[in-house]
Short mmCIF file of the C-alpha atoms (twelve columns), coordinates in Angstrom:
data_MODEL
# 
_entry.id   MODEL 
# 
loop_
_atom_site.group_PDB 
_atom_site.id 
_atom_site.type_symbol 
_atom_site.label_atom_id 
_atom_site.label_alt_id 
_atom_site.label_comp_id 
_atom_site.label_asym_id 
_atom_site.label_seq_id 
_atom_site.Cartn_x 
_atom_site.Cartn_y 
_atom_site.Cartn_z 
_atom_site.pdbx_PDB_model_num 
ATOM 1   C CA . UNK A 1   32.284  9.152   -13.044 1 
ATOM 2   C CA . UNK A 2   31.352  5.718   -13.216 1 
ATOM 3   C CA . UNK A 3   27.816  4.204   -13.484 1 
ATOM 4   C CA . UNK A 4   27.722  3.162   -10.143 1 
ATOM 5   C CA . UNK A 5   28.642  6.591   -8.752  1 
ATOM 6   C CA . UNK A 6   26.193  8.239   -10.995 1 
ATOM 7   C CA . UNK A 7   23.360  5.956   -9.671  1 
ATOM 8   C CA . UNK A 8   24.597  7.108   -6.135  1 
ATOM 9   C CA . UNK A 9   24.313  10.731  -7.130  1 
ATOM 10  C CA . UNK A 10  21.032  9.902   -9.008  1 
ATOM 11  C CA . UNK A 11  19.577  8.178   -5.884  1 
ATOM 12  C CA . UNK A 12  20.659  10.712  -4.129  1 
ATOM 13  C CA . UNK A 13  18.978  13.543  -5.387  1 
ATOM 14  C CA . UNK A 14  15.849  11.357  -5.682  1 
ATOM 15  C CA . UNK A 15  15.196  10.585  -1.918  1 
ATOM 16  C CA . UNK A 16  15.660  14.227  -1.355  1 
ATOM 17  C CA . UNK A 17  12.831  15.333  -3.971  1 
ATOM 18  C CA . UNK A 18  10.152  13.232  -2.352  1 
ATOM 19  C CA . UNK A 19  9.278   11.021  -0.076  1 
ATOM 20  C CA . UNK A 20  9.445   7.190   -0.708  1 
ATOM 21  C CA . UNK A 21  6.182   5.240   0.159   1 
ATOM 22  C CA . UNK A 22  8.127   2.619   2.298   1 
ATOM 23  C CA . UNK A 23  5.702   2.067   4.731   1 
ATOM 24  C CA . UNK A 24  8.192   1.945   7.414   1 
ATOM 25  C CA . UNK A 25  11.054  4.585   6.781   1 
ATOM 26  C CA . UNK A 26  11.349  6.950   9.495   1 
ATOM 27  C CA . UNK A 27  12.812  9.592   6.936   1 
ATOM 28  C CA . UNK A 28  9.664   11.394  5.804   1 
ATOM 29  C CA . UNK A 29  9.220   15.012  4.593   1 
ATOM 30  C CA . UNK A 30  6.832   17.453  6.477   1 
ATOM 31  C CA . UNK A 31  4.290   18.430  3.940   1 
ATOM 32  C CA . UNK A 32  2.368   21.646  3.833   1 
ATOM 33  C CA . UNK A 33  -1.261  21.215  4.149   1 
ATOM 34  C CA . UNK A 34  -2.864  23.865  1.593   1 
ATOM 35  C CA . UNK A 35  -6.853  23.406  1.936   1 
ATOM 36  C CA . UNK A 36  -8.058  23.777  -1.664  1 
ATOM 37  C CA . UNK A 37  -11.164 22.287  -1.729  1 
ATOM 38  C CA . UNK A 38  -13.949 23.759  -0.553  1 
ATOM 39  C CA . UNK A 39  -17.729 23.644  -0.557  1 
ATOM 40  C CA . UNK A 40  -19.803 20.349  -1.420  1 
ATOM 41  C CA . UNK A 41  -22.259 18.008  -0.019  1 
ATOM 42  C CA . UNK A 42  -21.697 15.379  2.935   1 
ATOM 43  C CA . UNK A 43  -21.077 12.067  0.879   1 
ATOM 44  C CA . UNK A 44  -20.709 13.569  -2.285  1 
ATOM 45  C CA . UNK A 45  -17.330 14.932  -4.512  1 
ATOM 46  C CA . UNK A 46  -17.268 18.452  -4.499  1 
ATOM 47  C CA . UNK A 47  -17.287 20.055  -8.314  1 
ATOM 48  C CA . UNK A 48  -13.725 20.881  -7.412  1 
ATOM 49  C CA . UNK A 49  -13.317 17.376  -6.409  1 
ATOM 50  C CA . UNK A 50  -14.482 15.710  -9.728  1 
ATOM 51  C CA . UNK A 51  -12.236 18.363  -11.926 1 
ATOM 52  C CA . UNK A 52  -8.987  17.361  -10.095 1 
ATOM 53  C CA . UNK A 53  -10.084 13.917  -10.502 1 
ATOM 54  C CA . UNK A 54  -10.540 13.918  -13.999 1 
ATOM 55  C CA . UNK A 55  -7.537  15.920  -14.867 1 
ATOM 56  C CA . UNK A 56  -5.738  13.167  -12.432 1 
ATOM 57  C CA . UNK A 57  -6.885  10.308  -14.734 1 
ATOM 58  C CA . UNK A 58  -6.617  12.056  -17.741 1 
ATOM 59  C CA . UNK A 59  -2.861  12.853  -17.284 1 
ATOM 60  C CA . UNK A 60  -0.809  9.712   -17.869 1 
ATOM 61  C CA . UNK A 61  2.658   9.589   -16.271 1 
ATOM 62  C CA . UNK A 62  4.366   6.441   -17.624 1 
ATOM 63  C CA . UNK A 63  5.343   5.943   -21.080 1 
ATOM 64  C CA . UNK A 64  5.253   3.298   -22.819 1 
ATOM 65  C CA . UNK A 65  8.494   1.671   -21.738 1 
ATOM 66  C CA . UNK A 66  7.478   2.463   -18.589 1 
ATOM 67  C CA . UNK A 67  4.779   0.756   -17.952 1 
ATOM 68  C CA . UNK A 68  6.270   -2.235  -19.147 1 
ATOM 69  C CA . UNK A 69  8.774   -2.388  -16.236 1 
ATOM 70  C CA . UNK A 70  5.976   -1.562  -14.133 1 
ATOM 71  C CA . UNK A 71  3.876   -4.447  -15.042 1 
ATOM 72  C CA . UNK A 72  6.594   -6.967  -15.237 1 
ATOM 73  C CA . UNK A 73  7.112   -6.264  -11.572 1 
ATOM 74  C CA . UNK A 74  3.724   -5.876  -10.438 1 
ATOM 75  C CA . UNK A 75  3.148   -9.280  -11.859 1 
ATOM 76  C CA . UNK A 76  6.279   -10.442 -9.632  1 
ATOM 77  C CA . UNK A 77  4.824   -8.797  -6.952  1 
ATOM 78  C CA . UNK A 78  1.174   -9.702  -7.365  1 
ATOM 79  C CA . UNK A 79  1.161   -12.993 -9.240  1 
ATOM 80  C CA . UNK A 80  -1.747  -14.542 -10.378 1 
ATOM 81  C CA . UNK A 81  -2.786  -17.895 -8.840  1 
ATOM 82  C CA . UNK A 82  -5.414  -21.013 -8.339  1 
ATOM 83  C CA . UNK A 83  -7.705  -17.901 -5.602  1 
ATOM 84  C CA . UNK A 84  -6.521  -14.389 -7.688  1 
ATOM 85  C CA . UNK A 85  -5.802  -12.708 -10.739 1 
ATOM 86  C CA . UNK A 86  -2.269  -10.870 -11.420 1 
ATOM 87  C CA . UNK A 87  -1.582  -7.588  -10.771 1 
ATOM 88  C CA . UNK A 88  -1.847  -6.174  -14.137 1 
ATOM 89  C CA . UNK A 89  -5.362  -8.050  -14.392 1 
ATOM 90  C CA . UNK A 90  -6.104  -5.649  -11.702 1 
ATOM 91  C CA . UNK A 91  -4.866  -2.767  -13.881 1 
ATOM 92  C CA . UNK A 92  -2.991  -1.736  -10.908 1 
ATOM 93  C CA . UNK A 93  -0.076  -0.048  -13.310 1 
ATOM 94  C CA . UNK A 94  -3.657  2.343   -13.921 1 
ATOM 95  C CA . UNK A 95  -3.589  3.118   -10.149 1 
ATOM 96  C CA . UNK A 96  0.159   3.429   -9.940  1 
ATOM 97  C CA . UNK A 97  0.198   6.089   -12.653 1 
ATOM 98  C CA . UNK A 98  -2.712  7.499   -10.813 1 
ATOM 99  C CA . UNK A 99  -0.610  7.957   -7.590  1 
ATOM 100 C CA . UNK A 100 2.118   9.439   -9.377  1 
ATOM 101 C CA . UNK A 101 0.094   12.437  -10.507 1 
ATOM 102 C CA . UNK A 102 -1.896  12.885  -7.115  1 
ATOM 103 C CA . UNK A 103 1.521   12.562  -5.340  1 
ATOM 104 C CA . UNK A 104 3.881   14.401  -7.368  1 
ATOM 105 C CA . UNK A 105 6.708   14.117  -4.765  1 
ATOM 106 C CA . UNK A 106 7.333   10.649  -5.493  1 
ATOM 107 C CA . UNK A 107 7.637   11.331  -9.492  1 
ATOM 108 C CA . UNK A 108 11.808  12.157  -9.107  1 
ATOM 109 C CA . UNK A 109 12.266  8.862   -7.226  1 
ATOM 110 C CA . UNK A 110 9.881   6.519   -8.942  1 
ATOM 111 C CA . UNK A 111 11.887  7.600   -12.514 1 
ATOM 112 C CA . UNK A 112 14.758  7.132   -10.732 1 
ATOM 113 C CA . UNK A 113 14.211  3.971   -9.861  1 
ATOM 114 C CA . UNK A 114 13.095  2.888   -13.095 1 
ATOM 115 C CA . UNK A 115 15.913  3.779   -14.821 1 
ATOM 116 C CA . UNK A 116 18.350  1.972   -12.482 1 
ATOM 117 C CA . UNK A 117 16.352  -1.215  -14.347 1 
ATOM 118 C CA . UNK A 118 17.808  -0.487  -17.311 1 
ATOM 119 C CA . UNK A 119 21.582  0.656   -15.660 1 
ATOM 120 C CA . UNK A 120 21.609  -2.471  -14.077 1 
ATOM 121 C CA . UNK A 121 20.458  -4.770  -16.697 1 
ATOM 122 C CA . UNK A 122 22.791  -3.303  -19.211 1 
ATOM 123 C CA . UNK A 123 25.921  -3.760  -16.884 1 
ATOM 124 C CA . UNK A 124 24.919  -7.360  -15.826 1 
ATOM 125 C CA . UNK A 125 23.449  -8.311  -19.440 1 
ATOM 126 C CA . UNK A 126 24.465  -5.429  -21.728 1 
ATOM 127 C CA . UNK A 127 20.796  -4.805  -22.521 1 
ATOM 128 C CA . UNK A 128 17.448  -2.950  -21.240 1 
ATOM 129 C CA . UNK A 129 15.426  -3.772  -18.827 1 
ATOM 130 C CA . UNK A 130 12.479  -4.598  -21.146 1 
ATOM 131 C CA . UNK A 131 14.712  -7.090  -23.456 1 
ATOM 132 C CA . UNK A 132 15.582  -9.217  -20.188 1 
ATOM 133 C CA . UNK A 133 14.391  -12.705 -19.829 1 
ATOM 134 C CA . UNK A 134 12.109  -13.580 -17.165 1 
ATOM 135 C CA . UNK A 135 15.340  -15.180 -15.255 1 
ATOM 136 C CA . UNK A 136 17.613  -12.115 -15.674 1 
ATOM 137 C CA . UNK A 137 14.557  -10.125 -14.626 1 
ATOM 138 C CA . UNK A 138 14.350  -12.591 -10.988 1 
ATOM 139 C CA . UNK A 139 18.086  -11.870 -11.191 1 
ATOM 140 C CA . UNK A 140 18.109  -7.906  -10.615 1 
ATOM 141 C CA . UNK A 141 14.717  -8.046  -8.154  1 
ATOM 142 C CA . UNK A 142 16.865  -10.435 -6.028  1 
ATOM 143 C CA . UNK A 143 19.343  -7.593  -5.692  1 
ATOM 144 C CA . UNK A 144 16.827  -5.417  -4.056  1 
ATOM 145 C CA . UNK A 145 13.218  -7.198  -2.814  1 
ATOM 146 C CA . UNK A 146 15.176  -8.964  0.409   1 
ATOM 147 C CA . UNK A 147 16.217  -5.462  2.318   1 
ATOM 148 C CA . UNK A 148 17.929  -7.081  5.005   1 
ATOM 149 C CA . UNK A 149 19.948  -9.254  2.659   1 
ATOM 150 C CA . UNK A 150 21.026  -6.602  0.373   1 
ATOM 151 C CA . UNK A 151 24.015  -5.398  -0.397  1 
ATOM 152 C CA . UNK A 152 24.898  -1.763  1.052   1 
ATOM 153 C CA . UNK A 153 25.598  -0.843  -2.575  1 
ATOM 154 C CA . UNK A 154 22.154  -1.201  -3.690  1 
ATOM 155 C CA . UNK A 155 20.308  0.760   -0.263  1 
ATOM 156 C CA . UNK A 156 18.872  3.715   -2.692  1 
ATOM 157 C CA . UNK A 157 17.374  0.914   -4.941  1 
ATOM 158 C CA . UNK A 158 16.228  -1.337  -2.103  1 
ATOM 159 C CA . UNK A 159 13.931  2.071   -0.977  1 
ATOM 160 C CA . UNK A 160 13.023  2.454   -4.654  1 
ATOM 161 C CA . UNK A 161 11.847  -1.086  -4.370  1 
ATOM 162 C CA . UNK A 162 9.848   -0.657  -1.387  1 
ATOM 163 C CA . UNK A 163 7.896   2.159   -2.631  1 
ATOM 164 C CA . UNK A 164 6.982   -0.146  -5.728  1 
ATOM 165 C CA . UNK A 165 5.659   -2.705  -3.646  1 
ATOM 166 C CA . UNK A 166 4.073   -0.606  -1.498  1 
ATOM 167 C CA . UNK A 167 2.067   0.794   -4.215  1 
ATOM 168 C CA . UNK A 168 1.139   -2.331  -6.155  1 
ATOM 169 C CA . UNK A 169 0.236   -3.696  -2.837  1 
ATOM 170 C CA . UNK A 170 -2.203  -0.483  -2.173  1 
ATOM 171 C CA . UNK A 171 -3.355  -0.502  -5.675  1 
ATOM 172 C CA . UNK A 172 -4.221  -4.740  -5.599  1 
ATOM 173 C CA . UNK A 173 -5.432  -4.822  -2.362  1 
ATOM 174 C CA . UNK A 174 -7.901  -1.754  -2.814  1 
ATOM 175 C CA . UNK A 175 -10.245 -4.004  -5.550  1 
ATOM 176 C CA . UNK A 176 -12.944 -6.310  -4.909  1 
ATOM 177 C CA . UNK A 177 -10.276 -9.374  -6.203  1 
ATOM 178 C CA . UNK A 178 -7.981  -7.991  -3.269  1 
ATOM 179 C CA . UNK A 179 -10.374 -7.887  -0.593  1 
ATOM 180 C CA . UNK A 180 -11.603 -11.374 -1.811  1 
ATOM 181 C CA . UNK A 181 -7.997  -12.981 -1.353  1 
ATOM 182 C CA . UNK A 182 -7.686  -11.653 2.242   1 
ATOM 183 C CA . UNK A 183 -10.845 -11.985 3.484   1 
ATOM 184 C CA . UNK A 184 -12.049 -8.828  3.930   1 
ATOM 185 C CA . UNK A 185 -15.538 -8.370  4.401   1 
ATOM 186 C CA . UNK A 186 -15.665 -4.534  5.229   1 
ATOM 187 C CA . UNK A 187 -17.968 -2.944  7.872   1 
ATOM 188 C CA . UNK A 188 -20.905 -5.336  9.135   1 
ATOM 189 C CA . UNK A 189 -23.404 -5.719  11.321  1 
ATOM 190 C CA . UNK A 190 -22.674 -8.482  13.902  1 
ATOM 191 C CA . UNK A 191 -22.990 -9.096  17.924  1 
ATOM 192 C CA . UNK A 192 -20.304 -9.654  20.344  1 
ATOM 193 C CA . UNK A 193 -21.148 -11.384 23.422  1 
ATOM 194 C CA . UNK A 194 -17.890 -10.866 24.788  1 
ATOM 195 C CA . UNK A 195 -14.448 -12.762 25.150  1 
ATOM 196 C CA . UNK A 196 -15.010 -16.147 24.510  1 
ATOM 197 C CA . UNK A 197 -14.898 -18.468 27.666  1 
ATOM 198 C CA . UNK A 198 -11.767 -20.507 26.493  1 
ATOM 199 C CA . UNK A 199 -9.734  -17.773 25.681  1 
ATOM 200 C CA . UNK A 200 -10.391 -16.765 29.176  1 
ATOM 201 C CA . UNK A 201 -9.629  -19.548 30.438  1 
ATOM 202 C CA . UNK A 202 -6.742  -20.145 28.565  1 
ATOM 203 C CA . UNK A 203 -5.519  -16.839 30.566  1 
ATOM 204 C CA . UNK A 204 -6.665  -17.633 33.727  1 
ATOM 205 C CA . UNK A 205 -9.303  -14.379 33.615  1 
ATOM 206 C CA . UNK A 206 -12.834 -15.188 35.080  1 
ATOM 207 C CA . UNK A 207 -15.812 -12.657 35.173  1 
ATOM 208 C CA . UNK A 208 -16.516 -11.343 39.073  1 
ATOM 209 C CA . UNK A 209 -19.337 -12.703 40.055  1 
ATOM 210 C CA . UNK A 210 -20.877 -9.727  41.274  1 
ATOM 211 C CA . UNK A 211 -21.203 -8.326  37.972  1 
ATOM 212 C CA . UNK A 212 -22.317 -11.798 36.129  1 
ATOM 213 C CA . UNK A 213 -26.082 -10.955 36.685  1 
ATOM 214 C CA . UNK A 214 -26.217 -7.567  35.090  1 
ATOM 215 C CA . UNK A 215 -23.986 -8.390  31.897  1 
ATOM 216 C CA . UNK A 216 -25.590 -8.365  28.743  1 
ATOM 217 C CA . UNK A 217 -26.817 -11.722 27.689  1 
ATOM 218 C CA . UNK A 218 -27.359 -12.186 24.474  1 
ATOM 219 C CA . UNK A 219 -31.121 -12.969 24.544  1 
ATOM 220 C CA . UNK A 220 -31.635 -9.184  26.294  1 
ATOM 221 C CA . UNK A 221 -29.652 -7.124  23.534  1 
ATOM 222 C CA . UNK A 222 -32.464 -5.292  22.534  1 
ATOM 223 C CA . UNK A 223 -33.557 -4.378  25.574  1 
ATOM 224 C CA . UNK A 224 -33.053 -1.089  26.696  1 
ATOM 225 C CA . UNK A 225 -31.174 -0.836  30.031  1 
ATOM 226 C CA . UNK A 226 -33.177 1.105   32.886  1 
ATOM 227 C CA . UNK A 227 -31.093 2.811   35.741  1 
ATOM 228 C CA . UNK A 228 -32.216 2.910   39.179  1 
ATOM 229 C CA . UNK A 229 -31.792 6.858   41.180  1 
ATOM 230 C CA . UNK A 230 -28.577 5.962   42.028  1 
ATOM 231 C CA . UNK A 231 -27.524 5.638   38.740  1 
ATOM 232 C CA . UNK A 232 -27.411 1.562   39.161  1 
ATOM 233 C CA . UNK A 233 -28.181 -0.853  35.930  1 
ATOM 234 C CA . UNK A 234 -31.651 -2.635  36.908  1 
# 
């Protein structure tokens, strides 16, 4: 058996242990819901809560080597630029690792994955993963970060790839840096006076006229409305 058919086999086995984080696979795995948790205080982590949470981040899942691979590609993913810092700035390898142990299904397939880095880079370069340059390293991601352009050959590491960038993506885009590059501003309070008058336009909608004088304008928001005994707005 050659390397290629053992990374088939290896593959193989690994999208059957758990299910891959693609965002958009329709193959997912019907999970058991097992309440284990119980007691605590609205708004607060249960005692039970806080254990598994410590054990969680106590328990590290990547080695050294690793982690390694996992930050070079989180920085491919998640570069750092003139409005953000880089993935591993983030420490999102921290919340990767994190994932693994929380989500032990996706343990089998995330090692797999990992060490099809170091199959392929020793058949294309005859070394690890980790001794690459930063060209042979752009080399192998092409292979897989472009699913509609890759080869069929490569389909288990393409869904490897996917879960990767899936997580960095969760694990970047869930700090304050994250929500900074895209705008977010969370949950605020704010008014809306409605659809804005070119946009309706641009439609061709218009408000009925019957109904123009009891819509809200925006100098009566805080008035209460008052109904009539027939269950009319005054």
């Amino acid at each position: 058996m050659n390397r290629r058919e053992n990374l088939k086999l290896l593959f193989t086995s690994s999208l059957g242990a758990g299910v891959l984080l693609t965002g958009c696979e329709s193959k997912q795995t019907k999970l058991v819901h097992e309440s284990t948790i119980s007691g605590g205080t609205p708004g607060f982590r249960t005692e039970e809560e806080k254990r598994r949470d410590e054990k969680l981040l106590s328990d590290k899942f990547f080695n050294d080597e690793e982690r390694k691979k996992i930050d070079v590609l989180a920085d491919i993913i998640c570069p750092a630029d003139s409005e953000s810092p880089s993935a591993t700035e983030l420490e999102v390898t921290d919340f990767i690792d994190f994932m693994m142990n929380d989500q032990p299904e996706n343990q089998t397939p995330m090692r797999g994955g990992l060490m099809w880095l170091d199959f392929e880079a020793n058949e294309k370069f005859g070394k690890s993963f980790n001794e690459l340059s930063k060209d042979q390293v752009i080399e192998i991601v092409e292979l897989v970060a472009w699913p509609e352009k890759a080869s069929q050959e490569y389909e288990g590491a393409v869904q490897w790839f996917n879960m990767l960038r899936n997580l960095v993506c969760s694990g970047y885009f869930s700090t304050q840096a994250g929500w900074k590059y895209i705008g977010y501003v969370g949950n605020q309070p704010n008014v809306w006076d409605g659809v804005p008058q070119e946009v309706m336009d641009k439609h061709g909608f218009k408000l009925e006229e019957q109904y123009i004088p009891i819509y809200l304008r925006p100098e009566d928001r805080g008035l209460v409305a008052e109904w009539d005994d027939d269950g009319n707005i005054i």
